[in-house]
N, C-alpha and C positions, 0 to 999 in steps of 0.2 A: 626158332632158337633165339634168347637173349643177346640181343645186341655187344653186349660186355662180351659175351663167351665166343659170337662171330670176330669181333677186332681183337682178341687175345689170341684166338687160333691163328687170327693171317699174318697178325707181328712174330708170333712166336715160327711161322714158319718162313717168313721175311729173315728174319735172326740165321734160322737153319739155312736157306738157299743163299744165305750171301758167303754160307763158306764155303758154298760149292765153290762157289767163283776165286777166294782167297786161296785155296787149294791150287786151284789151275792157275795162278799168277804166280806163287811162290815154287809151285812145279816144274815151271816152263819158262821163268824171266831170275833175273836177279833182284828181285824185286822182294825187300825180306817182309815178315807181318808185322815189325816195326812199322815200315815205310808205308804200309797199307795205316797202321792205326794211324800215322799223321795226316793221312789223307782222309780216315774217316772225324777225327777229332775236327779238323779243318774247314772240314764242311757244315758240319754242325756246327763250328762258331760262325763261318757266315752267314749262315740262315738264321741264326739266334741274335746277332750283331744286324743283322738288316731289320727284324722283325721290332727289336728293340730299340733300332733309332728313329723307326716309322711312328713309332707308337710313344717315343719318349720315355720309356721307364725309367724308372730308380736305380743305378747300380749300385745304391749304399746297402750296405746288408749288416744284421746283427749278425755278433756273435762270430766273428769273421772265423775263426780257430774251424767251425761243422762245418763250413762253406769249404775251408783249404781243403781238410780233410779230407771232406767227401769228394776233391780235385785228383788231389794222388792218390787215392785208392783205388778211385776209376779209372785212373791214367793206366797205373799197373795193372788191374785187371785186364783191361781193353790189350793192352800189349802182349801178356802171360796169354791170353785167349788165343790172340792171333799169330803169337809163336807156336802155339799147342797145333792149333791148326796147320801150320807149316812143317814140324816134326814130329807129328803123327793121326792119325785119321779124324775127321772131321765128326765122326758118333764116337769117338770116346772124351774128343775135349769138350764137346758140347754138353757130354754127362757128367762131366768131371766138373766143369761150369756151372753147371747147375746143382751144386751141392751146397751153392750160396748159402741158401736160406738154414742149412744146420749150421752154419758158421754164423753167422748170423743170432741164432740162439746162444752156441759159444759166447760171442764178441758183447753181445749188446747187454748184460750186466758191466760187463766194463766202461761202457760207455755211454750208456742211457741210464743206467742205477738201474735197471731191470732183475727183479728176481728169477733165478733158472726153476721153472715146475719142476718138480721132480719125477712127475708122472709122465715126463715127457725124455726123459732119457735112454729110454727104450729107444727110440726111435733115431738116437744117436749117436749110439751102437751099432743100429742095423745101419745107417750110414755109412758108419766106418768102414765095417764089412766090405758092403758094398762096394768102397770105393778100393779097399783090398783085394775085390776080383777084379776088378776093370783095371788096373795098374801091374797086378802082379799074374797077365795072364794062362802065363806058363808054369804056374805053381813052382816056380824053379828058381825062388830067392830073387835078392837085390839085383843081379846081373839081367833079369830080365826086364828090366823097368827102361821104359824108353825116357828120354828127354823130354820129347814132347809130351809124354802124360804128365809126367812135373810140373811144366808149364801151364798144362790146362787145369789141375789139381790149383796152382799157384794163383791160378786166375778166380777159381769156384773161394778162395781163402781170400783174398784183397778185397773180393768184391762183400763178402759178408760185414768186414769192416767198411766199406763204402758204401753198405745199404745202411747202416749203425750210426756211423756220422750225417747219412742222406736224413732220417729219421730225425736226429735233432736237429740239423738246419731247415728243415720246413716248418718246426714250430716256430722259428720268427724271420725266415725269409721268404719270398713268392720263389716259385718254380725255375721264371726264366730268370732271375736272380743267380740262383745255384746252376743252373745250365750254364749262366754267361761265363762264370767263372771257371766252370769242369771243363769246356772247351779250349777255353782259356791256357788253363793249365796243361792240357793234356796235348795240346798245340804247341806251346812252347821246349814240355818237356821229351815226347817222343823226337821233334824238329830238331834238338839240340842230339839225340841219342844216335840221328842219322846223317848227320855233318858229312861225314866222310866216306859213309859208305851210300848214299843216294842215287836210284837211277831213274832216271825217266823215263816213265814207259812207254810204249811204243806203237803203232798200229792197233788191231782189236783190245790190246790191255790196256790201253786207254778207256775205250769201253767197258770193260772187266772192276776197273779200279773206281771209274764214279759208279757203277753197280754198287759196289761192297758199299761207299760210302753211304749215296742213299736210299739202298734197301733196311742199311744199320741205323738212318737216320729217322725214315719212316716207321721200322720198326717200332723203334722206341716210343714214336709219337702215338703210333696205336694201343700199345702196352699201357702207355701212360691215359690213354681214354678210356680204354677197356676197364682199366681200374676202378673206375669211377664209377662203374656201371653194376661189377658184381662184389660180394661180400670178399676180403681180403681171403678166406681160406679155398674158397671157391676159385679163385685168383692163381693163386698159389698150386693148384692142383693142375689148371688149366695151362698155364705155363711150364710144367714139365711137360707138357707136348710136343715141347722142343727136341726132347730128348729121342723119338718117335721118328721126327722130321728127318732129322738131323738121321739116324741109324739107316730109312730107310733109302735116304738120298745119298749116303755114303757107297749102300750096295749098289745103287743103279747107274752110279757117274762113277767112280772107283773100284768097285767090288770087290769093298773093306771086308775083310773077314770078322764076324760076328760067332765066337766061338760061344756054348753054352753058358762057360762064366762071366762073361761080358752081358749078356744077355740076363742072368740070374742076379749079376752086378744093379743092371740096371734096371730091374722090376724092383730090387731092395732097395735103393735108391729113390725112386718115386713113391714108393711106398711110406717110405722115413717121409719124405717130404710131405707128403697128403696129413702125413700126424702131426707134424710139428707145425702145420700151418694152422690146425682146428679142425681138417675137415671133416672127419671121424667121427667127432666132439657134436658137430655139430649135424652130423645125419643121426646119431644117439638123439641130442635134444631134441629134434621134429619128431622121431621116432615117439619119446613121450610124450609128445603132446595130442599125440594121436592115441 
């Protein structure tokens, strides 16, 4: 197996087991996914802030405007996620999350001058759908829409414009650059949103809480090598794995109900996603070369 395609499976299921654990903190303490996201922000700025005054980097960045951007976008995503997680099951926010990248298509003419293909809007339909059955499971209107699917819908939408502004601040900044700052930001702003409602946690959720953080932190660090390793659609296809993870570790620690529209939600869903990344595109092109 491709190196790239082994570390994209273990982050992406790293991503899916840490909301086992946010589930059982937010279950069981007073402990809301606010307060979890400044704990994961948190940690990620000290390992970024240790690693960057070892090594002395640059914090001057171009372009500061991609860098904010992609600060609060991520801030909100990270919070809408782990609210989602909190007020409703951990395989629907996780699918709902991962609807980024057709937002993403949406967002990124707005923001990168990207033209939208047109042959690719199929695939952004069957999205919508998608995400039409996984929201509206009970085919029985607005009344049956949870909060928490909002939330994690709200988080798969921030994040599409936070992959969109991430895109142009790497063409003139380095990585730990836009990290120092996403931390930064998402430190200071989730910190300031739990002033008053704050708790410490306590015994084993102690344990539970640096989990989330650096299973979310390691995560990322793999995702972000993985990447390097396989072609961006390929990438993309491998990463909804999460959505897999995540469903079937919902059944085994919770025993989230997975009704057939949920299910038919989220084959439309990866499906969309595999087109809009190229992958399609590009088992056609090998196909004629052969």
């Amino acid at each position: 197996m491709n190196s790239g395609v082994l570390l994209l499976l273990i982050a992406e299921f790293l991503f899916a087991f840490s909301t086992v654990f946010v589930k059982y903190i937010t279950n069981d303490t007073g402990i809301s996914g606010i307060e979890l996201s400044f704990f994961r922000f948190l940690t990620g700025f000290i390992i970024t802030s240790t690693y960057i005054a070892g090594t002395r980097d640059n914090l001057h960045i171009n372009k500061a405007f991609n860098v904010y951007m992609r600060g609060v976008f991520n801030t909100a995503s990270v919070i809408f996620f782990f609210l989602g997680v909190e007020y409703s099951t951990i395989s629907k926010t996780n699918l709902l999350n991962m609807t980024y990248p057709a937002f993403v298509f949406i967002f990124s003419p707005l923001i990168t001058k990207e033209k939208i293909q047109k042959n690719l809007l199929i695939y952004l339909i069957t999205v919508l759908f998608g995400i039409y059955l996984v929201v509206f499971p009970q085919n029985d209107g607005f009344s049956s829409i949870s909060i928490g699917d909002i939330f994690g819908l709200l988080s798969g939408i921030t994040a599409g414009f936070g992959i969109s502004f991430l895109r142009e601040a790497r063409k003139s900044n380095r990585v730990n650059q836009i990290l120092f700052y996403m931390f930064a930001i998402g430190t200071i702003s989730s910190g300031i949103l739990i002033i008053n409602s704050f708790e410490l946690p306590e015994g084993i959720y102690i344990a539970h809480v640096a989990i989330v953080a650096l299973l979310s932190y390691l995560g990322q660090l793999l995702l972000t090598a993985g990447y390097k390793c396989v072609t961006a659609p390929t990438g993309s296809l491998i990463s909804s794995s999460r959505i897999v993870f995540a469903m079937v570790l919902g059944v085994i620690f919770f025993s989230e109900p997975l009704s057939p529209r949920i299910v038919a939600g989220a084959l439309m869903i990866m499906l969309s996603l595999a087109g809009v990344s190229g992958f399609f595109n590009e088992i056609l092109k090998k196909r004629d070369e052969f």
